[in-house]
TORRO-788997 format. One record per residue (C-alpha): x, y, z; residue number from 1; residue in three letters. Coordinates in Angstrom, 3 decimals, always signed. Example, Ala and Ser with C-alpha at 12.3 -4.5 7.8 and 13.67 -1.06 7.14 Angstrom:
<rs>
{{+12.300, -4.500, +7.800}, 1, ALA}
{{+13.670, -1.060, +7.140}, 2, SER}
</rs>
This chain:
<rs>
{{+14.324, -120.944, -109.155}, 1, UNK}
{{+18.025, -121.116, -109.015}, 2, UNK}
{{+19.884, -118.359, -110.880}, 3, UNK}
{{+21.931, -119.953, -114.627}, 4, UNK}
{{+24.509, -117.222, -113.554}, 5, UNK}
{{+24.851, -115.135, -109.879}, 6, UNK}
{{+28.213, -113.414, -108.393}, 7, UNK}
{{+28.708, -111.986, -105.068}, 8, UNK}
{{+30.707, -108.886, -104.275}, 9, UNK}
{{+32.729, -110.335, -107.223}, 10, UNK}
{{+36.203, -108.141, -106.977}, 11, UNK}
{{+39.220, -108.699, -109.653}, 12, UNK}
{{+42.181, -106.512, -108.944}, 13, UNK}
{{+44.984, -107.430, -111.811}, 14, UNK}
{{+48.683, -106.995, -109.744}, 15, UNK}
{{+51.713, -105.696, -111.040}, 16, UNK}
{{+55.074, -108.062, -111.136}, 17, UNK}
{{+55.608, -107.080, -107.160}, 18, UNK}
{{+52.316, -108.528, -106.519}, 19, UNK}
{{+50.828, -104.797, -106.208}, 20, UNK}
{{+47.131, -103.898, -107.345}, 21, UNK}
{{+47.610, -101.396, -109.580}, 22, UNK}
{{+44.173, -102.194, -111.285}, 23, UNK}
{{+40.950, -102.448, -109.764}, 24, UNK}
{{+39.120, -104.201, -113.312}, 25, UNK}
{{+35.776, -105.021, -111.020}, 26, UNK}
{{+34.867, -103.916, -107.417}, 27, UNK}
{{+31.449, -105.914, -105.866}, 28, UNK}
{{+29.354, -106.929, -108.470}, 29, UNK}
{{+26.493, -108.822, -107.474}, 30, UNK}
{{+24.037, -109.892, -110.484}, 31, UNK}
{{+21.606, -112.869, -111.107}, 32, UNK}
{{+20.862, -114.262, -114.381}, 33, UNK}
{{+17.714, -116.581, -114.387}, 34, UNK}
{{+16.741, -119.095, -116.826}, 35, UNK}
{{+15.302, -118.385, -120.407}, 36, UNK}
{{+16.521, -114.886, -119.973}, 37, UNK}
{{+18.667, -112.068, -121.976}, 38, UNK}
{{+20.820, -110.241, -119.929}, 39, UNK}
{{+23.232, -107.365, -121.076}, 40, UNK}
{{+26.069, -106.023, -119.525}, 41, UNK}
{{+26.843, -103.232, -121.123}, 42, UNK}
{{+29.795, -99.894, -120.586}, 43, UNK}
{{+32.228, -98.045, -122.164}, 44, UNK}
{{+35.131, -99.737, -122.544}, 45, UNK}
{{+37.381, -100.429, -119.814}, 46, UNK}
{{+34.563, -100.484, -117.410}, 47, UNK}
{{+34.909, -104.475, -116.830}, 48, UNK}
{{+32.801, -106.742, -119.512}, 49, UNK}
{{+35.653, -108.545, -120.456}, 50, UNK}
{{+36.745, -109.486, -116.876}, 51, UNK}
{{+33.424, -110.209, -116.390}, 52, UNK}
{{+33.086, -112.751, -118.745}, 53, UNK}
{{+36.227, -114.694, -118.081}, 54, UNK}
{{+35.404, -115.197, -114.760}, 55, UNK}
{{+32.286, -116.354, -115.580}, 56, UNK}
{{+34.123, -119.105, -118.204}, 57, UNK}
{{+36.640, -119.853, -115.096}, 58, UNK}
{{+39.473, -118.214, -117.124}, 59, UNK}
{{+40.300, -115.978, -114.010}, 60, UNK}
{{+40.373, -116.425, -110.538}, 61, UNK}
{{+38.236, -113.475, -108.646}, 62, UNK}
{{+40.142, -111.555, -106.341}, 63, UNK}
{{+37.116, -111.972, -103.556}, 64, UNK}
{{+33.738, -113.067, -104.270}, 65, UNK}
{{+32.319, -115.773, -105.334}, 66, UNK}
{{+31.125, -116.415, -108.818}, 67, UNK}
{{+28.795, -119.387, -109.373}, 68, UNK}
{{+27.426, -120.803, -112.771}, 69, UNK}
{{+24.529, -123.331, -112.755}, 70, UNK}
{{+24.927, -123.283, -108.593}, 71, UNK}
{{+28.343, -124.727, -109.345}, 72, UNK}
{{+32.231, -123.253, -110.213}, 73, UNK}
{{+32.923, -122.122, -113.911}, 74, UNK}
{{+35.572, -124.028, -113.854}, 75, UNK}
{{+33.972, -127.429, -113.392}, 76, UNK}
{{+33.950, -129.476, -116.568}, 77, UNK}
{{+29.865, -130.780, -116.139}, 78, UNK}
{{+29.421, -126.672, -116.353}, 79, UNK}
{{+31.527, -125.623, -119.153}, 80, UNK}
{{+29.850, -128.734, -121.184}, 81, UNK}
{{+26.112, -126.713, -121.124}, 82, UNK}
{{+27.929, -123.423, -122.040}, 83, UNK}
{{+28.528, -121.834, -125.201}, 84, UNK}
{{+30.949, -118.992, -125.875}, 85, UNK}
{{+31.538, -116.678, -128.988}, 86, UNK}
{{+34.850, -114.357, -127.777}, 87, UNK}
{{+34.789, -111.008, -129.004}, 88, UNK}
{{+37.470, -112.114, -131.622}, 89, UNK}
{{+37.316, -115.344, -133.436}, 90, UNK}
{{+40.530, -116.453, -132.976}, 91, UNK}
{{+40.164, -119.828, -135.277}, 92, UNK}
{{+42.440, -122.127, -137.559}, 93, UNK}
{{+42.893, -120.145, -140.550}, 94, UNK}
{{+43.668, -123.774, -142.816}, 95, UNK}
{{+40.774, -125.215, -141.461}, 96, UNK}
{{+37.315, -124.634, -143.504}, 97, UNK}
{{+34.342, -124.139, -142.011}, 98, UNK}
{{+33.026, -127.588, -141.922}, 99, UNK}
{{+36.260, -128.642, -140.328}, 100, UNK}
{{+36.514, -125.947, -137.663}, 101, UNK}
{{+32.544, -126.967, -136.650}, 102, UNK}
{{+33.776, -130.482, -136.734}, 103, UNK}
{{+37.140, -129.993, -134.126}, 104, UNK}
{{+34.922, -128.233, -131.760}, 105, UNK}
{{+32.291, -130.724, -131.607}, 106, UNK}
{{+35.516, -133.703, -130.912}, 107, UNK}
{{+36.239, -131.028, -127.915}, 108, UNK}
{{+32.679, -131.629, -126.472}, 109, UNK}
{{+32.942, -135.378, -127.432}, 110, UNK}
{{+30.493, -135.527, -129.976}, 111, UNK}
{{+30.118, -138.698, -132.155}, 112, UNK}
{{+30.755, -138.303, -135.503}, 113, UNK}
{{+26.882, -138.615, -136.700}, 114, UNK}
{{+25.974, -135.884, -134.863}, 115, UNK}
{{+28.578, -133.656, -135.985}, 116, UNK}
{{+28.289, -134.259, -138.902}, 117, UNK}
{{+24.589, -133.186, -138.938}, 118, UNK}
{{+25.200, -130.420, -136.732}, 119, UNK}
{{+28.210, -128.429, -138.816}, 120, UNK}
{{+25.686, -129.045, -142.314}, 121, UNK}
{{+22.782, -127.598, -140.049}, 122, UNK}
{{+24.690, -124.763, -138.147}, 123, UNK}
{{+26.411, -123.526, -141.751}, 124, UNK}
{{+23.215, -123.268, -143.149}, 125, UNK}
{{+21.763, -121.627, -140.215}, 126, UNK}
{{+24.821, -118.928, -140.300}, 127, UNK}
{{+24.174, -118.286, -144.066}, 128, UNK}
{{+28.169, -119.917, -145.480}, 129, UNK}
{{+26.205, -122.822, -147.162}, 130, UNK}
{{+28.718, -121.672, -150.646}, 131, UNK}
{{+31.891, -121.019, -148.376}, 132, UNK}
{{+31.172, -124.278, -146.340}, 133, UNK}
{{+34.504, -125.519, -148.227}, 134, UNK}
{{+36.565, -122.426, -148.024}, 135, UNK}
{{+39.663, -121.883, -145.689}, 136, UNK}
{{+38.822, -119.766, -142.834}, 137, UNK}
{{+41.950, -117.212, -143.807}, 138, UNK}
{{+40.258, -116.402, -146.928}, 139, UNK}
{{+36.957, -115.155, -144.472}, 140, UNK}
{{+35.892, -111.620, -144.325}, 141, UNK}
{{+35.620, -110.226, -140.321}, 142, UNK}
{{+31.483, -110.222, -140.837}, 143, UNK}
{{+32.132, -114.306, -142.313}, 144, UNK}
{{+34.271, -115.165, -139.495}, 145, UNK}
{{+31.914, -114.072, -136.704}, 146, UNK}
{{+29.387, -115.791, -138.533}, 147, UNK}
{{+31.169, -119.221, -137.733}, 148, UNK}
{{+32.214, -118.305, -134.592}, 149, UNK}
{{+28.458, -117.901, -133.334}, 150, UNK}
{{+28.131, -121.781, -134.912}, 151, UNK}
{{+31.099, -122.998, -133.053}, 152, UNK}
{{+29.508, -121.322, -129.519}, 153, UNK}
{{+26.217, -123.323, -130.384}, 154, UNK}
{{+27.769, -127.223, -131.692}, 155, UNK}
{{+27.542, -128.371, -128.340}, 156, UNK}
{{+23.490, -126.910, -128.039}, 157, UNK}
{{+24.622, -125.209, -125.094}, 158, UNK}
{{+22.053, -124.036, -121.866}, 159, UNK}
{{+24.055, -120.846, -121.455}, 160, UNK}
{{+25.533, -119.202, -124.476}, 161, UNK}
{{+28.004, -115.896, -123.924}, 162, UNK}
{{+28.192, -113.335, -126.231}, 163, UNK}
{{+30.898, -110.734, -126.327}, 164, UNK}
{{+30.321, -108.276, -128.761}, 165, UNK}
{{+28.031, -110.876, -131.118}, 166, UNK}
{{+27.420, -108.411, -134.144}, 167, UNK}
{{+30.575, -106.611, -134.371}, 168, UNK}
{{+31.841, -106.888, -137.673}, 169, UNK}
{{+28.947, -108.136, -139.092}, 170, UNK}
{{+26.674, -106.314, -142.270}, 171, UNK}
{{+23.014, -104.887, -141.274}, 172, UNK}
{{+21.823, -108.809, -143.174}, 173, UNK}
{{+23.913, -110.794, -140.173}, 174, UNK}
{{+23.333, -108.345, -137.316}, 175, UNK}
{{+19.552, -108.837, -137.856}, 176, UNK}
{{+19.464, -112.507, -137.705}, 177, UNK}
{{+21.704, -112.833, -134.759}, 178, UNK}
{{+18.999, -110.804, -133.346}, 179, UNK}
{{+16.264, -112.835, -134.647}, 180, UNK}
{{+18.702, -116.087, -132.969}, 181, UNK}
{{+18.498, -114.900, -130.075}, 182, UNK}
{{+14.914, -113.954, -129.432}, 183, UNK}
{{+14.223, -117.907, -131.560}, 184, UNK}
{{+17.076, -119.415, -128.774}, 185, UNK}
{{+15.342, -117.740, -125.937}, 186, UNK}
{{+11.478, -118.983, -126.568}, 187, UNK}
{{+13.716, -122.208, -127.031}, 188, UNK}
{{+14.807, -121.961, -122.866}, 189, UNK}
{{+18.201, -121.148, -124.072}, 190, UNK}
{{+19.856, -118.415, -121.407}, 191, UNK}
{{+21.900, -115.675, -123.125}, 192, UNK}
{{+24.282, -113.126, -121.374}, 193, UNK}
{{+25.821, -110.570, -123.940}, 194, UNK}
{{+28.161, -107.964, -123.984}, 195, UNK}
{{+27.759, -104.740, -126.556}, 196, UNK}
{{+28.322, -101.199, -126.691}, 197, UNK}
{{+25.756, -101.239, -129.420}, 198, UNK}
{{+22.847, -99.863, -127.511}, 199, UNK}
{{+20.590, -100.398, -130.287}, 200, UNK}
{{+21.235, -104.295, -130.491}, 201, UNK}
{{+20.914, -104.719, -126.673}, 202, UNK}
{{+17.261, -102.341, -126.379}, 203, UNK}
{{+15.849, -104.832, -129.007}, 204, UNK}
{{+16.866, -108.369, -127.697}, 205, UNK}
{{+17.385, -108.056, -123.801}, 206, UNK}
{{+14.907, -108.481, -121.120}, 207, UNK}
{{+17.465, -106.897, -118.382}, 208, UNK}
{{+20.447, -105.007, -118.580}, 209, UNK}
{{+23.099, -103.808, -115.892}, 210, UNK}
{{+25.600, -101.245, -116.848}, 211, UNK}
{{+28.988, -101.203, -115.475}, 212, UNK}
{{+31.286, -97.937, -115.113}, 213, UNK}
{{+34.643, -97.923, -113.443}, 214, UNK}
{{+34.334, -101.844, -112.347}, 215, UNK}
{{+31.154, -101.212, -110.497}, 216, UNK}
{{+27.571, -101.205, -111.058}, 217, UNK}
{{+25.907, -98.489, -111.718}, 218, UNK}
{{+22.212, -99.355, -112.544}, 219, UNK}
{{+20.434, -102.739, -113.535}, 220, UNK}
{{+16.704, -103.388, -114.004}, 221, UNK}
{{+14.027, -104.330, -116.941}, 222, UNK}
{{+14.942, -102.333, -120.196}, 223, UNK}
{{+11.296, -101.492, -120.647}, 224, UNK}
{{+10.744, -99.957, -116.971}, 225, UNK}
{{+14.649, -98.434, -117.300}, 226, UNK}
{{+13.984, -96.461, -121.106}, 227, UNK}
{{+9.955, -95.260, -119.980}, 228, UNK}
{{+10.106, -91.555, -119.298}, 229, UNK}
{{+8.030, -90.178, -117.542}, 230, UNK}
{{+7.606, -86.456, -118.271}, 231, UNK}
{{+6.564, -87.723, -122.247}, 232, UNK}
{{+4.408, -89.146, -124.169}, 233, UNK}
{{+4.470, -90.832, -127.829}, 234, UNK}
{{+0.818, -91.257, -129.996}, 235, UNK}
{{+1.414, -93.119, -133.064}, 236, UNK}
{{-1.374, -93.441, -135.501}, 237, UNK}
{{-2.425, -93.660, -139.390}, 238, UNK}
{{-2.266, -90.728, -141.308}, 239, UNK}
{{-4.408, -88.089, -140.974}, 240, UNK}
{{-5.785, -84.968, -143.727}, 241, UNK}
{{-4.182, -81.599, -142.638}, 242, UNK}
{{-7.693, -81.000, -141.289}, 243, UNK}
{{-7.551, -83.811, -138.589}, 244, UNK}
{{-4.023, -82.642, -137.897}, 245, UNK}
{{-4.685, -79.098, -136.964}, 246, UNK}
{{-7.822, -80.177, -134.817}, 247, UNK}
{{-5.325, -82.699, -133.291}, 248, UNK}
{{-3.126, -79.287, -132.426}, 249, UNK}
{{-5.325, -77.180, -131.296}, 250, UNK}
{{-6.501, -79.687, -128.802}, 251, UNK}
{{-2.857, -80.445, -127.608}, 252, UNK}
{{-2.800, -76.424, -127.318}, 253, UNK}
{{-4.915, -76.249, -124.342}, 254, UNK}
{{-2.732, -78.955, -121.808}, 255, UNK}
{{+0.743, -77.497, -123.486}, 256, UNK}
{{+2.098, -74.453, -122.424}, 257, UNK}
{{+4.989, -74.328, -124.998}, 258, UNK}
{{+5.074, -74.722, -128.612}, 259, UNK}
{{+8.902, -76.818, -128.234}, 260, UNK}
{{+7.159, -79.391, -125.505}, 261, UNK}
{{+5.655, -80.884, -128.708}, 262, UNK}
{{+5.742, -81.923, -132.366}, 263, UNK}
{{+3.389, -83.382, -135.129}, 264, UNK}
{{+5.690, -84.857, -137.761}, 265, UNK}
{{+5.212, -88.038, -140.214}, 266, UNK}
{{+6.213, -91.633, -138.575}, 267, UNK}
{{+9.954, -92.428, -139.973}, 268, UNK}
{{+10.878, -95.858, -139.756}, 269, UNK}
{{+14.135, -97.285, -138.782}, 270, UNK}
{{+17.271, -97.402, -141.048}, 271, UNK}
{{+17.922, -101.064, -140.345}, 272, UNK}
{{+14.358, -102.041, -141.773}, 273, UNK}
{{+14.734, -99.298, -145.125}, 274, UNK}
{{+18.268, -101.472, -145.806}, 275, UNK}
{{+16.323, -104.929, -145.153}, 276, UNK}
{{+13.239, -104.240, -147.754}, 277, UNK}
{{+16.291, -103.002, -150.630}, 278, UNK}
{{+17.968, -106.267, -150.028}, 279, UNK}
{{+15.003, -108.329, -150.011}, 280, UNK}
{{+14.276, -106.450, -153.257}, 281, UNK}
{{+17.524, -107.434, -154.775}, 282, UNK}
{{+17.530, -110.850, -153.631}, 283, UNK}
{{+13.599, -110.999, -155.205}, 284, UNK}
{{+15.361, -109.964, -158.549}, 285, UNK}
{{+17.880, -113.028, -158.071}, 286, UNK}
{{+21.277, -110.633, -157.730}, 287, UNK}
{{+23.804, -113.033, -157.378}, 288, UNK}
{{+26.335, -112.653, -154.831}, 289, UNK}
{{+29.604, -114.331, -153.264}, 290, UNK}
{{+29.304, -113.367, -149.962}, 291, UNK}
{{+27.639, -114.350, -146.976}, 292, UNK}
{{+23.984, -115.423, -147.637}, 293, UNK}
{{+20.623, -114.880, -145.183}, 294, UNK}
{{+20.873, -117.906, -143.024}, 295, UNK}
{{+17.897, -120.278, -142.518}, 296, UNK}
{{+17.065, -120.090, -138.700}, 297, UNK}
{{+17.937, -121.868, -135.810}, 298, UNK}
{{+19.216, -125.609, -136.311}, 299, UNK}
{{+16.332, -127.936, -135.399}, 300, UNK}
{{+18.895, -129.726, -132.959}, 301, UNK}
{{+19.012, -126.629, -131.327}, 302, UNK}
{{+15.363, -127.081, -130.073}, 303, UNK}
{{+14.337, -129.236, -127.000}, 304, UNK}
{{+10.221, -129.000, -127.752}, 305, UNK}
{{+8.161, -131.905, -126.063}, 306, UNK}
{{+5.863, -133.033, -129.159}, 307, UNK}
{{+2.245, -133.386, -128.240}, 308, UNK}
{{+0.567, -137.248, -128.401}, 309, UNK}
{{-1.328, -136.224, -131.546}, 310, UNK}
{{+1.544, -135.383, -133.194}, 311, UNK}
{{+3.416, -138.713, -132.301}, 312, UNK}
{{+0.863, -141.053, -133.277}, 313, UNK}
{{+0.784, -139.150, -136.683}, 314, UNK}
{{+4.103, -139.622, -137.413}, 315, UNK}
{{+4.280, -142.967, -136.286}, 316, UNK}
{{+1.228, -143.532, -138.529}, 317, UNK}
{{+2.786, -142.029, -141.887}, 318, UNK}
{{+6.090, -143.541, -141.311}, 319, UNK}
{{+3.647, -147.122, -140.971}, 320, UNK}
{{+2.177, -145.965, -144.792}, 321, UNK}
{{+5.482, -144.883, -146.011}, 322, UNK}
{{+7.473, -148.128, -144.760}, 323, UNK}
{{+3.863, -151.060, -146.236}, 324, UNK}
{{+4.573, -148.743, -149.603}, 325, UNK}
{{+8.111, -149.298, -150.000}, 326, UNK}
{{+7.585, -153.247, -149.226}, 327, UNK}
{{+5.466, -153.168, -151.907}, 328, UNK}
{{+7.438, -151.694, -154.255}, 329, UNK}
{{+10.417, -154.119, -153.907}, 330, UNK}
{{+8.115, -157.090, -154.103}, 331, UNK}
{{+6.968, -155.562, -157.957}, 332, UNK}
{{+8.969, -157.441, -160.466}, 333, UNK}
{{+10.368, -155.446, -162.513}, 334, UNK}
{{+9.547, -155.056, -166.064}, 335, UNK}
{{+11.759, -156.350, -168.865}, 336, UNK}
{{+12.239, -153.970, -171.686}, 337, UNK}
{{+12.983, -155.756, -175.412}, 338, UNK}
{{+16.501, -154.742, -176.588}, 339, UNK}
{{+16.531, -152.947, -179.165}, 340, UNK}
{{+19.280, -152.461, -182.479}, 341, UNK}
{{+21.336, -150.239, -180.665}, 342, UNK}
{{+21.474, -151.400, -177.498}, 343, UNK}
{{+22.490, -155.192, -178.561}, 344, UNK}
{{+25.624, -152.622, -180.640}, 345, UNK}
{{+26.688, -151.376, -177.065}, 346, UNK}
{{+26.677, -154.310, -175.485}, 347, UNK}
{{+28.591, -156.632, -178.156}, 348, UNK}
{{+31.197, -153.424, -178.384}, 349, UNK}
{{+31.338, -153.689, -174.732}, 350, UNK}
{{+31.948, -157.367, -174.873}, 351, UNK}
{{+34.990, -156.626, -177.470}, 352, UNK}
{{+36.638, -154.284, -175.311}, 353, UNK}
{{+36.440, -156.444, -171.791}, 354, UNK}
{{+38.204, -159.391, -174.452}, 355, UNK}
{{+40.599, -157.005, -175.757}, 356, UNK}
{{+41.037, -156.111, -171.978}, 357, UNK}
{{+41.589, -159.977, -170.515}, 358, UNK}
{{+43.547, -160.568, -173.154}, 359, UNK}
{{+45.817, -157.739, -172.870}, 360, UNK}
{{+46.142, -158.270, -169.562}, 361, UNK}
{{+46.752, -162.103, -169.818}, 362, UNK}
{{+49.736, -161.233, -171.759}, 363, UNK}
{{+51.146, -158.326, -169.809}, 364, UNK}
{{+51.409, -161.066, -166.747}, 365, UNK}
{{+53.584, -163.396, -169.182}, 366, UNK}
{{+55.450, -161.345, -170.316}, 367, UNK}
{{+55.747, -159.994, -166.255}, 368, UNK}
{{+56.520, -163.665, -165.535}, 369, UNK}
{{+59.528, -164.029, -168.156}, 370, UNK}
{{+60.976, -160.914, -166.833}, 371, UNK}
{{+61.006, -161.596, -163.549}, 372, UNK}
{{+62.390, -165.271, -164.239}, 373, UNK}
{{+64.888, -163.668, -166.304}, 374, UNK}
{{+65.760, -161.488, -163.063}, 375, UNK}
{{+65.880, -164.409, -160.889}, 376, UNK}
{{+68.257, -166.297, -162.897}, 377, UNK}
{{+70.374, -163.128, -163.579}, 378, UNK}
{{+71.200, -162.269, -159.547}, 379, UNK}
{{+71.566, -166.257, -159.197}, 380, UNK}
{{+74.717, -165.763, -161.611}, 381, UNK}
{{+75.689, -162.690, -159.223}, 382, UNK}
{{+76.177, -165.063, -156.844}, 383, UNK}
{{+78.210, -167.634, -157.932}, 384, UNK}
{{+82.271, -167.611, -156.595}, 385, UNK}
{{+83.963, -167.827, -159.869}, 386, UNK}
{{+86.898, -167.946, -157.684}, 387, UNK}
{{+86.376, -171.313, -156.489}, 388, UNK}
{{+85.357, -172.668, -160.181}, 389, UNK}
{{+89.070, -171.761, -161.113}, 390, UNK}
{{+90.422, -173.382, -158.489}, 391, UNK}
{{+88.725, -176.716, -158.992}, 392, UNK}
{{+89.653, -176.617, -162.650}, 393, UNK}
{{+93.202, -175.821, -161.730}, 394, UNK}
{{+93.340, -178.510, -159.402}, 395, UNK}
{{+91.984, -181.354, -162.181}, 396, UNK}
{{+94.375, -179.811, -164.399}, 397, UNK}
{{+97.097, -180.214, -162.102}, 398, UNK}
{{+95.871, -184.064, -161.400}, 399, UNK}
{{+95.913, -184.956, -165.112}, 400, UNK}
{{+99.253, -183.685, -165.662}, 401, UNK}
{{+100.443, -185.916, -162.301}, 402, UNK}
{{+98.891, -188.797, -163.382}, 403, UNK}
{{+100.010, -188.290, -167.046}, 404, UNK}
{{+103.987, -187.779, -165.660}, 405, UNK}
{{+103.741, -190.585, -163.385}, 406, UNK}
{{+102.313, -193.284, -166.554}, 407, UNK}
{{+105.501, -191.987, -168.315}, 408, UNK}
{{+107.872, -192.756, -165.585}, 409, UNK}
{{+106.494, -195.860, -165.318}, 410, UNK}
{{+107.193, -196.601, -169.282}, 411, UNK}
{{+110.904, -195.402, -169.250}, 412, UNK}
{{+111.162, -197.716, -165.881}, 413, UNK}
{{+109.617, -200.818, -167.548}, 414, UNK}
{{+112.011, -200.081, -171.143}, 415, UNK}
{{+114.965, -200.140, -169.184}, 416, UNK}
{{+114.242, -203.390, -167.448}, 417, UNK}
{{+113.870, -204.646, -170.455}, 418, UNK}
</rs>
């Protein structure tokens, strides 16, 4: 089967502006990562994760070595379309809300709106900000905003999802279901590589783990086989009467030297699961809150399970029933009820007002009308040239009084002949 993730001597030596190495960040790593699995990388920090992880996204170039994700380069865009990645800070828009930030991710992968839009409602349920679904990112706590970053790493339903640092920031509530995600993504076939320096996190959800020290490996194996040791041994058991206890001691006595190689004591259970059962208590006595809420599980998009033949020809069979019932109920006439006094009062009063309404409105569009006419014929008299008006009346004026000097010239003239 051919490794999701595998690097080869992979070396990354950051240079200095002269083009000198002046740090060695990772020195031969060679790891394989095969499908369905959890792997951790863990060390202290400095020791290489980060570098790690970007050249496993194709954000740096190795120094030597080659790096390979799905048999293929990181930086290949049919690779980076099956993977999902959660940085160790969400650096995200702080105007956008959380519905929007879901939905500009999914236009990076090229999703169609309908399955966005289906995707963001079922990943901020699934992340427990159903009630914030509407609030601007900047307003988030730290614990909120990791919560959406881990839905923006899974919009695309990735085959590889990265983790860096996945539950820091995050309250005991949200650090146990991103456990619970990944164990639900993994019997899914999703493959998961993490990076924490929370030991406690990685021992419960990994299946392998490497650690890294200086750049290079140091030790990688099965955490089971790794944490077994072998000069111990651990009994757990019900409760016994002080009577069972000291035969249980006496027989110990005989294969123990030393009263400090062993201890009887009562069986303490973890803190995580005493702070779960308090809040479960509190949420059973319906304590309101405005924070984060316990999410609902892992999106059902998120799942790829083949259903069985039984369980197809049942749904095909009920959504048969369901579709010969709603026929049925559109072809039933529907039942006229007898108006009564009050009702034939509504409707007459609403008949009134629609009038009142038409006529209103009959006259508001005269009235418009007459305005606007009255506009019309007030810029037509803007533009008339009064200047040339006077002229042609000064020049008729001037004509009369020619024609009028001329008839008396011609009076004297015909007197005198006379």
């Amino acid at each position: 089967m051919q490794p999701v993730i595998q690097t080869i001597e992979l070396t990354k030596i950051y240079k200095d502006f002269w083009g000198r190495g002046h740090v060695r960040a990772l020195e031969g790593l060679n790891l394989e990562v095969q499908p369905g699995e959890v792997f951790g990388l863990l060390g202290p920090n400095g020791s290489g994760k980060t570098t790690t992880v970007k050249l496993l996204l194709g954000l740096l170039f190795p120094t030597r070595g080659v790096v390979q994700v799905f048999g293929n380069s990181p930086r290949e865009i049919n690779v980076k379309e099956r993977m999902g990645y959660m940085p160790e800070e969400s650096h995200l828009y702080d105007y956008l809300n959380a519905r929007e930030t879901l939905d500009f991710f999914g236009r990076l992968f090229g999703l169609n709106r309908t399955d966005r839009d289906q995707r963001s409602e079922a990943l901020i349920d699934m992340v427990g900000l159903g009630r914030a679904r509407n609030r601007p990112i900047g307003e988030f706590s730290k614990g909120m905003a990791r919560r959406i970053g881990i839905a923006q790493a899974l919009i695309n339903d990735p085959d590889l999802l990265i983790l860096d640092e996945p539950t820091t920031g995050l309250d005991p509530i949200g650090t146990r279901e991103i456990k619970d995600l990944i164990a639900t993504l993994k019997e899914r076939g999703k493959t998961i590589f993490l990076c924490s320096h929370l030991l406690a996190d990685v021992e419960q959800v990994c299946d392998r783990i490497a650690i890294l020290y200086g750049g290079k490996m140091r030790i990688s194996g099965d955490v089971n086989e790794l944490l077994v040791e072998d000069n111990t041994m651990q009994i757990r058991m019900p409760a016994l009467p002080p009577e069972g206890i000291a035969s249980i001691e006496n027989l110990i006595r005989k294969y123990v030297q030393s009263d400090r190689d062993f201890e009887i004591a009562p069986s303490e259970r973890r803190l995580e699961d005493f702070f779960l059962s308090e809040v479960k208590k509190a949420k059973k006595e319906q304590v309101s809150t405005a924070g984060a809420e316990s999410g609902t599980g892992a999106a059902s998009f998120l799942s790829r399970e083949e259903e069985s033949p039984e369980k197809l020809i049942e749904d095909l069979t009920q959504a048969g029933r369901q579709k010969i019932t709603e026929q049925e109920e559109k072809s039933r006439p529907v039942p006229v009820e007898k108006e009564g006094k009050e009702d034939k009062e509504d409707r007459e009063l609403i008949e009134q007002l629609s009038q009142k309404a038409r006529y209103d409105e009959k006259n508001s569009t005269e009235k418009e009308k007459a305005e606007t006419k009255e506009e019309t014929l007030a810029d037509e008299d803007k533009n008339v040239r009064y200047d040339m008006l006077e002229n042609l009346l000064r020049k008729d004026k001037e004509k009369e009084e020619k024609e009028k000097e001329e008839e008396e010239a011609k009076d004297n003239k015909d007197g005198k002949s006379t």
